[in-house]
C-alpha positions as CSV (number, residue, x, y, z in Angstrom):
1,X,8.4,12.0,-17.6
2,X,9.1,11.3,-14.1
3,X,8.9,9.3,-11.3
4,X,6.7,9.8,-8.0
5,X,7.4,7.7,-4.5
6,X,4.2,6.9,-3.0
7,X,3.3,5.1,0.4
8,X,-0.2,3.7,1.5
9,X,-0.6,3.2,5.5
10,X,-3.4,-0.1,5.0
11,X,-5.2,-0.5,8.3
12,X,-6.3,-4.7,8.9
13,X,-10.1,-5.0,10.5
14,X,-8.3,-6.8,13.1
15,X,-5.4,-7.8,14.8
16,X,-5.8,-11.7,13.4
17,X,-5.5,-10.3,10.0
18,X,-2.4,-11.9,8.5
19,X,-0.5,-9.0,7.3
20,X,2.3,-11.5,5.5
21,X,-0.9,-12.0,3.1
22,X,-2.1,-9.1,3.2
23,X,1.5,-7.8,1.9
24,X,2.0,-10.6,-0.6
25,X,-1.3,-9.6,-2.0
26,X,-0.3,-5.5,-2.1
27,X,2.9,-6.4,-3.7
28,X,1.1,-8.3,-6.8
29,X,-1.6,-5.2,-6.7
30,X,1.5,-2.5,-7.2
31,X,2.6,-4.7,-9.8
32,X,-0.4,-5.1,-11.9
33,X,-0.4,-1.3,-12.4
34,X,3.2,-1.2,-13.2
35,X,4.6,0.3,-9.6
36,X,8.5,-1.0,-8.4
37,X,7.7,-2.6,-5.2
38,X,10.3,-0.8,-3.1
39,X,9.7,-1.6,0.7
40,X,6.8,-3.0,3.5
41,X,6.7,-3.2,6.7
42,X,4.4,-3.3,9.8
43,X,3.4,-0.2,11.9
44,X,2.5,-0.3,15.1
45,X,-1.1,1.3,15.8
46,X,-2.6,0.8,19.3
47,X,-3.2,-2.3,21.4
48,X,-1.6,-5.0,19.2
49,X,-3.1,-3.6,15.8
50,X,-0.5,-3.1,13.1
51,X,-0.5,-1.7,10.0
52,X,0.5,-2.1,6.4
53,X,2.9,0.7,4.9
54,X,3.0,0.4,1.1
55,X,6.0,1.7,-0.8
56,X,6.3,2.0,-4.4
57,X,7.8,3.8,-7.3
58,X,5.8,4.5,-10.4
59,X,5.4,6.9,-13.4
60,X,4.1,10.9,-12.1
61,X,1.4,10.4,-14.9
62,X,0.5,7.0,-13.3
63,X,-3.8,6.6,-12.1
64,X,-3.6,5.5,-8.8
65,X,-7.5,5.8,-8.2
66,X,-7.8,1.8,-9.4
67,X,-5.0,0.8,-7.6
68,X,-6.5,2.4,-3.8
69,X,-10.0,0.9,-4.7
70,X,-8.3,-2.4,-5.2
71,X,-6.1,-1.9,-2.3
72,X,-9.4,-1.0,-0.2
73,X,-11.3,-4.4,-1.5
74,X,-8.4,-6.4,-0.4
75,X,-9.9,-9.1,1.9
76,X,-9.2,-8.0,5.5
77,X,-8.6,-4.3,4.8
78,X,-10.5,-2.3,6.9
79,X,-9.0,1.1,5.3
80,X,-6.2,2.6,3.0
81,X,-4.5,6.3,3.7
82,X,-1.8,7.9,0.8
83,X,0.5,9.3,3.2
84,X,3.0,10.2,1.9
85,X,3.6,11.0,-2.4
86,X,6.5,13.2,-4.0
87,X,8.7,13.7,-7.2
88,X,11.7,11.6,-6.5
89,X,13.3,11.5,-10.5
């Protein structure tokens, strides 16, 4: 069994969105379904809007359906994009 990196891009539905929450909140998310938070940080979008980039580590046989609609519920999420997922062990 393996392991598979995978990274979210979470867009706020606005610039006041606190994104040190939002990120607290993602961490405990990626944790609950057994992910190694590995790295987060802010991405700049277009007129002040930043985004969330998600980083995590888990199992290749992993669901990850759950996780993105949880993810996408997230109070002040306006949308989540995988953008990135590959084989890394």
């Amino acid at each position: 069994m393996g392991t598979t990196g995978v990274k979210y891009k979470v867009l706020p539905e606005s610039t006041d969105t606190n994104l040190m929450e939002l990120e607290e909140k993602a961490k405990k998310l990626v944790e609950k379904f057994n992910g190694i938070n590995k790295e987060y940080y802010e991405e700049p979008i277009a007129f002040g809007l930043k985004a969330l980039i998600v980083f995590f580590y888990c199992d290749e046989d992993q669901e990850l359906e759950k996780l993105e609609n949880e993810l996408q519920n997230l109070e002040g999420v306006s949308s989540i994009q995988m953008i990135d997922m590959r084989k890394v062990g």
